[in-house]
C-alpha positions, 0 to 999 in steps of 0.5 A: 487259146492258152494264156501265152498263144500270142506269144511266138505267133508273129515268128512261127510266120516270118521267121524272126522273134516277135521283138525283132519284127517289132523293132527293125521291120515292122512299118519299115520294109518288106520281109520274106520268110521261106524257112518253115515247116511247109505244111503249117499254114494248112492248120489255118486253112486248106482248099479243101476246107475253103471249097466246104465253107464255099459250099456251106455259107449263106454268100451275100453280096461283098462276101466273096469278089471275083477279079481278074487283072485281064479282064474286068469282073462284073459283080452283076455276073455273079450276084442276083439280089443281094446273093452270090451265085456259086455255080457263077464263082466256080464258072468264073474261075474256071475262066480265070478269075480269082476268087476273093473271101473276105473278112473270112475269120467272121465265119471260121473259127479256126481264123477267129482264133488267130486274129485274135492271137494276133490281136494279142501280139499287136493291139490292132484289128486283124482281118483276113482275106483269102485268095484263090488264084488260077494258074496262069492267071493274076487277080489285081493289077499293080496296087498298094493297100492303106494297110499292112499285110501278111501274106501266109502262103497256103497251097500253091505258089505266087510270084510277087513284085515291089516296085521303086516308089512306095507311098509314103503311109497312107491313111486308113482307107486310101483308096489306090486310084490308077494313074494318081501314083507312080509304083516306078520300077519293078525293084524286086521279085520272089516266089512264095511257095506253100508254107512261106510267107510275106510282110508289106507295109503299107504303101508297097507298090505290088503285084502277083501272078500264078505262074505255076501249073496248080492253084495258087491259095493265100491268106492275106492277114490284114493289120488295122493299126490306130495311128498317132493322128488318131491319138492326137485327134481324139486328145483335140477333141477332148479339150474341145470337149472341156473349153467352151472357146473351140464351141464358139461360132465360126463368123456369120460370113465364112461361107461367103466367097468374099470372105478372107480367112485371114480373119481366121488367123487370131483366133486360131493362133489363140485357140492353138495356144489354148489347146497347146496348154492343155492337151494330153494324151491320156483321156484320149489314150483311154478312149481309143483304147476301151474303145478297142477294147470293146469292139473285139470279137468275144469267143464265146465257144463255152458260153451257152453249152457250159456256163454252169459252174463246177466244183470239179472243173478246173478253168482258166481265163481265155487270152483277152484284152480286159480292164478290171477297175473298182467304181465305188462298191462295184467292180468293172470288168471291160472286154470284148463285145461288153462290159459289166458289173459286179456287186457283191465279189471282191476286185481280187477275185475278179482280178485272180479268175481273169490271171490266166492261171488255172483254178478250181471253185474250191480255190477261189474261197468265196461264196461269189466264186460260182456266179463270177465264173459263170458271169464271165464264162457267158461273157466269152472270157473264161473257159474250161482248162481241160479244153485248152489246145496248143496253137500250131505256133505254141510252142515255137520250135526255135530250130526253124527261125532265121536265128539259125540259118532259115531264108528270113530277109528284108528287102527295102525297093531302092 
């Protein structure tokens, strides 16, 4: 990935700039693009290369879910020991079911390299699930996801529906349960086609049918977003953390069923004006987003293979979240899967290898240059310049946005 990938991504999918998207829709309405080039999706995925991942993956259980919205899937059908039976998946979907890949970018690249482009774009977990729908057929019953999603159309088509009612944000990990949420009226239709492709928030009642006469392929892109309750939960317990009042014991008999918890009430209205007067949101800024930091996913494509560094090698940063810090003589470097230390390079070299401007070792003028750059090619955070690809989104080809005319809209169900 070049140093701007991320850059253009969210509008080479739905068809607007980045900032518009971020502004006007983004957890706000559905948007639905059918103006780009129709065969752009296949640089992410195809039928073919799916059916040679199918057939190449060591399938356990929880890696690829059979569903049909007619008839019922047992996962017995086609698991037998913690292990997937493929001859099963290809005999279930001849008779109508649709085959669900998830979490996918673990084992393709070329889906790694887009989440983490996304990742980029958007400061959140990005995971993808893929679908493989028969004609004629519909894997889910109407739902809702506790998630945002884009739908990247990919072969085929699907016919969508949103319905009246969406949920209002659900939490991380909500669970739709049948018959405790009203979806109301079917509000809206469309067709995504090869090439289009879908935003729903969170909370969208929707369904989807294979009406056509082929094979109905999609990549659902799934946006994992830390929330303002995250924040405010984690700065809560950093002043727990710091004010020995909120560690004290609950009464010896709040467990009784005589208990009144309006017993609780003064301390609590105390402990809230304690809290009031000493919560912020940096600490726990900090937290959440190292935390994030390190749980990302490293590219590690020259690690083993070219980790030596050499004079005539021109490098350059890979796009990564990252934090450069100076802890005493040290410097820290934090990203993705680690962080480390070093003792003798100075923070602007550091900080200069990790610019995402090209260099050669000659350039650096430094006798740690060679051990910093081999440090940080093994960490996944460096690479080879010559080896550097444009994105199938990079360079945005503006002709094709909805500023000139495409079918990019949004749709909120009334």
């Amino acid at each position: 990935m070049s140093a701007g990938q991320a850059s253009g991504l969210l509008e080479w999918m739905v068809g607007v700039p980045d900032q518009v998207f971020l502004s006007e829709v983004h957890e706000q309405k559905p948007l639905i693009y059918s103006g780009g080039d129709v065969d752009r999706f296949d640089a992410l995925l195809t039928l073919g290369r799916l059916n040679d991942r199918l057939a190449e993956m060591d399938i356990r259980e929880g890696m690829v879910e059979m569903t049909n919205a007619r008839s019922p899937v047992d996962r017995s059908d086609y698991v037998e020991n913690g292990v997937v039976d493929r001859v099963a998946l290809a005999r279930g979907y001849r008779n109508g079911a649709t085959l669900v890949v998830n979490q996918l970018q673990h084992s393709d690249k070329r889906l790694a390299d887009f989440c983490r482009a996304l990742e980029q774009a958007l400061s959140c977990h990005i995971q993808t699930n893929i679908y493989l729908t028969p004609p004629g057929e519909q894997g889910f019953r109407t739902h809702y996801d506790s998630h945002d999603v884009l739908v990247l159309q990919v072969e085929g088509e699907k016919t969508w529906r949103l319905y009246s009612e969406p949920a209002a944000s659900p939490y991380r990990g909500e669970k739709f349960r049948s018959g405790e949420h009203a979806a109301g009226e079917a509000s809206h239709s469309f067709v995504l086609r090869k090439g289009d492709c879908a935003y729903i928030p969170r909370g969208y009642f929707h369904d989807a049918a294979n009406l056509g006469d082929s094979a109905s392929l999609h990549i659902t892109v799934g946006l994992i977003v830390r929330t303002w309750a995250d924040l405010m939960l984690e700065a809560v317990s950093e002043v727990c953390l710091q004010d020995r009042a909120f560690r004290k014991a609950l009464p010896y008999d709040y467990a009784k069923q005589d208990f009144d918890p309006a017993r609780l009430q003064p301390v609590f209205d105390t402990l809230v004006a304690r809290l009031n007067g000493a919560i912020a949101p940096t600490r726990a800024w900090e937290t959440l987003s190292e935390t994030f930091i390190r749980s990302r996913e490293p590219d590690i494509t020259d690690a083993i293979a070219c980790n030596r560094a050499d004079a005539a090698t021109s490098y350059v940063a890979r796009p990564a979240f990252t934090r450069v810090s100076v802890l005493g003589e040290e410097v820290q470097v934090l990203g993705p899967g680690s962080d480390f230390r070093f003792g003798r390079a100075p923070v602007g070299l550091v900080r200069r290898v990790l610019s995402g401007e090209p260099f050669r070792l000659a350039e650096l003028d430094h006798p740690e240059a060679a051990d910093v750059v081999e440090r940080l090619t093994t960490a996944g955070l460096v690479r080879r310049h010559m080896d550097v690809r444009a994105a199938p989104w990079e360079p945005m080809d503006v002709s094709g946005s909805a500023a000139d005319g495409q079918a990019a809209r949004t749709i909120r169900p009334a």
